[in-house]
RODO-2510 file (C-alpha; in nm, 4 decimals, decimal comma):
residues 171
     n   res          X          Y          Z
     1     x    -5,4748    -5,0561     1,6250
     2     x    -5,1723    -5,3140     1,6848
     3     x    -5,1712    -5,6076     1,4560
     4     x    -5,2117    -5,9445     1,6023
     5     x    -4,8744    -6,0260     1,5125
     6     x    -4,7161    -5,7390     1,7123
     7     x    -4,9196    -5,8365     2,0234
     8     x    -4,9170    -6,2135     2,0139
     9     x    -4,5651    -6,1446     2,2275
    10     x    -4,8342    -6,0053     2,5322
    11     x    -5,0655    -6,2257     2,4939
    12     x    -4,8116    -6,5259     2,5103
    13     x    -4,6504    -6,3225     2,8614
    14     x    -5,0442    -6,3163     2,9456
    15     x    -5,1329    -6,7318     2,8729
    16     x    -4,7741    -6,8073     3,0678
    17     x    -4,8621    -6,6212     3,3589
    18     x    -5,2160    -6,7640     3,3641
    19     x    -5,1023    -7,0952     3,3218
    20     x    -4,8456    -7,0479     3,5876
    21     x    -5,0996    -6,9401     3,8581
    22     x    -5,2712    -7,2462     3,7773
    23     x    -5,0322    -7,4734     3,8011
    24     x    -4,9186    -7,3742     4,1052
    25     x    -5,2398    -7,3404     4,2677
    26     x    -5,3163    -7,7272     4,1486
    27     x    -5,0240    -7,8534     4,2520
    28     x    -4,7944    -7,6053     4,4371
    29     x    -4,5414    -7,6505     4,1639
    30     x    -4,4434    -7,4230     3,9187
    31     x    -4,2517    -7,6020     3,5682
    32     x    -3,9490    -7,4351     3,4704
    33     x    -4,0209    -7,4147     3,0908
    34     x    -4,2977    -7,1759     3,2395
    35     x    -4,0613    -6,9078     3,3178
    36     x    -3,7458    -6,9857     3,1079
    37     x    -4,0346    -6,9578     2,8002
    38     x    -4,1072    -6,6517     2,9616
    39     x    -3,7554    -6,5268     2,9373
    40     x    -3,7368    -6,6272     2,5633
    41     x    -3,9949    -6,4535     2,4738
    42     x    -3,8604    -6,1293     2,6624
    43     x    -3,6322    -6,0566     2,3018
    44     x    -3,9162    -6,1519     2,0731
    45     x    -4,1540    -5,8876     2,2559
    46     x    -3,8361    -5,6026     2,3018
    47     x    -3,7731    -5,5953     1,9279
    48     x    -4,1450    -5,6077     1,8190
    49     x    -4,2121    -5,3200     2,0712
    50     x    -3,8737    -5,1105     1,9120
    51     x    -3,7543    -5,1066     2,2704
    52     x    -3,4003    -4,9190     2,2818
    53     x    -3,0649    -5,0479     2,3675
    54     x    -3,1268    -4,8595     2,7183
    55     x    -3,4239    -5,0129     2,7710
    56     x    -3,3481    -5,3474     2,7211
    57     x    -3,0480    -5,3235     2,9551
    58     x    -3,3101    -5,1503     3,2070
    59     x    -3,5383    -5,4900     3,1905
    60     x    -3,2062    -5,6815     3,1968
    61     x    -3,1458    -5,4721     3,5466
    62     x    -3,4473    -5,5023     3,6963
    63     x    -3,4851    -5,9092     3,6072
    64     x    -3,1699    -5,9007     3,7846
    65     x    -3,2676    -5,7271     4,0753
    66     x    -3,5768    -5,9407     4,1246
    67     x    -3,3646    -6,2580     4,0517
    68     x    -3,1558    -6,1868     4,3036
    69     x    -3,4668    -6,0773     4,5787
    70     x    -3,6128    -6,3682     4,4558
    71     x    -3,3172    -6,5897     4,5463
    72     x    -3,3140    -6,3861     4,9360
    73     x    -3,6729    -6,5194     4,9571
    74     x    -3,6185    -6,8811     4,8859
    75     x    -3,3172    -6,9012     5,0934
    76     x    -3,5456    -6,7809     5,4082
    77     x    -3,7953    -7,0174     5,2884
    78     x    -4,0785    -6,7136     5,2086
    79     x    -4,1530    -6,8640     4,8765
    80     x    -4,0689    -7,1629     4,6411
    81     x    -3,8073    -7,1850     4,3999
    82     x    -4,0738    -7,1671     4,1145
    83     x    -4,1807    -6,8386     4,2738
    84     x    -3,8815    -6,6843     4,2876
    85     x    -3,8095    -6,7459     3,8868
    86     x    -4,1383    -6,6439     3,8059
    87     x    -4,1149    -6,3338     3,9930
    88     x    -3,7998    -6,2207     3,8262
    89     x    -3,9142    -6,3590     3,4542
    90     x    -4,2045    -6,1261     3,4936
    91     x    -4,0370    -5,8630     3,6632
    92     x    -3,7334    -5,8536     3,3440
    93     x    -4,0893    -5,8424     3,1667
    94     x    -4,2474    -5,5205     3,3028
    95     x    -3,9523    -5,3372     3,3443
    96     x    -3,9293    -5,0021     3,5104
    97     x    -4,1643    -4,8170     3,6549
    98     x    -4,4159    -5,0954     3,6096
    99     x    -4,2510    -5,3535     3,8503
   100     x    -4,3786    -5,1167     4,1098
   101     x    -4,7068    -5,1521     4,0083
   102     x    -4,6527    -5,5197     3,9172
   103     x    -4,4663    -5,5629     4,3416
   104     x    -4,7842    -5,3548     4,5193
   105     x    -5,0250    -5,5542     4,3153
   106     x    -4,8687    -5,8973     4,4056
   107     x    -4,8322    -5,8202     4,7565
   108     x    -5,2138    -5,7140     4,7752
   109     x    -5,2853    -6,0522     4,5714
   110     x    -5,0927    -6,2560     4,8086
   111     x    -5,2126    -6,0816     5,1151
   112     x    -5,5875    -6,1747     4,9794
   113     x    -5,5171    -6,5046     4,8553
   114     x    -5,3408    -6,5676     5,2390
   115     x    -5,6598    -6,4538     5,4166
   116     x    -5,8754    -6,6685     5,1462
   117     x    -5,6888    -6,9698     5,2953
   118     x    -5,6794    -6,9409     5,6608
   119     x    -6,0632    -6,8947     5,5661
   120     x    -6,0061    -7,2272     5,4215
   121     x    -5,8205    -7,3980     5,6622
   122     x    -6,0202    -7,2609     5,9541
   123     x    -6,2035    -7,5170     6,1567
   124     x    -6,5228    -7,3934     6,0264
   125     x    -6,4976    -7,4006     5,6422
   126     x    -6,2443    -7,6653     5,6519
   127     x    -6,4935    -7,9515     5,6614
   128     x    -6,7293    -7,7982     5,3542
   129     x    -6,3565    -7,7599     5,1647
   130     x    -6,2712    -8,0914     5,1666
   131     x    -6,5678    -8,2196     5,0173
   132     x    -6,4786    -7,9962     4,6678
   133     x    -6,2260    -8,1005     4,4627
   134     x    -5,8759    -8,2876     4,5801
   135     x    -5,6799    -7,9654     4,4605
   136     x    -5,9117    -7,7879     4,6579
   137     x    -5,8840    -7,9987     4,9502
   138     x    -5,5030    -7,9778     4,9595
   139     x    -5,5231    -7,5960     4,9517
   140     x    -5,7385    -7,5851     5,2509
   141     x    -5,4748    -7,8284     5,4295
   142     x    -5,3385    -7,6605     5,7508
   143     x    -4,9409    -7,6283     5,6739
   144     x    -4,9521    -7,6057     5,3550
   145     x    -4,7553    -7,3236     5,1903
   146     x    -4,9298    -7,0440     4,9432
   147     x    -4,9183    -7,1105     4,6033
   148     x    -4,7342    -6,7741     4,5477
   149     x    -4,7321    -6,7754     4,1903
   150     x    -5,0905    -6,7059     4,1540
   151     x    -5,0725    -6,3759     4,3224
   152     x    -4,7505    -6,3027     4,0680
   153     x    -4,9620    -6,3633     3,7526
   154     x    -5,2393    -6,1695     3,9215
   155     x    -4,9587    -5,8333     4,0053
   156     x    -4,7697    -5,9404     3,6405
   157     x    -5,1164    -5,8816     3,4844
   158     x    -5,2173    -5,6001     3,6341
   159     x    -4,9013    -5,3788     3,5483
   160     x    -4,8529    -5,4861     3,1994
   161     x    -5,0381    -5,2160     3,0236
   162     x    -4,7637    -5,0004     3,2036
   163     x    -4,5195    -5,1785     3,0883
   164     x    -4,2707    -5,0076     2,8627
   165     x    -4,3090    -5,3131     2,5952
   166     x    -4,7045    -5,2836     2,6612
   167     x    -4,6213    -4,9214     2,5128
   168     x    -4,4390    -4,9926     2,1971
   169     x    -4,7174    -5,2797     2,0985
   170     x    -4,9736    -5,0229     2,1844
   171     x    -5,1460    -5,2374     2,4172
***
């Protein structure tokens, strides 16, 4: 069994990501510290995990990689600029092979969380919507983008226990 010191490195990564999704699903916004804490913590967790030299320059790649898909994405106006450093701080996170799982389970997120809000913003359940919350309400507003991040802490969640620092903490 892992001692809490070795993991508190995952469940930081975990609370970031969480409090990412949230964030952006209040207020379509994602803070900066968010994923440049992220980052930081990316050295903390490598050396607690006893992650090679190779290793770390394979997270290094793949961050770079999804910083730079990321990037292609904003520029066609896909996602936000929070997204796109989110994705890439978890994605230097996972590592390889679990940003596959971590890119299939954010596109199934995001797919779900799409059809969640043209439920929302149909003509139908758009009325009983707006009488929730305002943060509700503003999700359910027809134009409005998709607060991406939430479906990249879902996918970053979902692959970390195949991540190869989830294997050195023994997560």
């Amino acid at each position: 069994m892992p001692s809490l010191l070795a993991i508190t490195p995952a469940i930081l990564f975990a609370a970031l990501m969480l409090t990412a999704g949230a964030r952006d699903a209040l207020s379509f916004r994602i803070p900066n510290w968010i994923s440049l804490a992220i980052v930081a913590l990316f050295p903390v967790a490598a050396l607690a995990s006893g992650l090679s030299w190779a290793g770390v320059g394979l997270h290094l790649g793949v961050g770079g990689l999804a910083l730079a898909a990321g990037l292609a994405m904003f520029a066609l106006r896909w996602v936000g600029g929070g997204d796109a450093k989110l994705f890439a701080a978890a994605a230097l996170w996972l590592g390889w092979p679990a940003v596959v799982t971590f890119l299939a389970a954010a596109a199934f997120a995001g797919g779900a969380l799409a059809v969640v809000l043209i439920g929302m913003r149909s003509t139908v359940l758009r009325p009983l919507v707006l009488m929730g919350p305002r943060w509700v309400a503003r999700l359910a507003e027809p134009g409005e983008g998709v607060p991406y991040g939430v479906a990249i802490a879902i996918g970053a969640l979902f692959a970390l226990q195949g991540s190869p620092l989830a294997a050195g903490l023994e997560l």
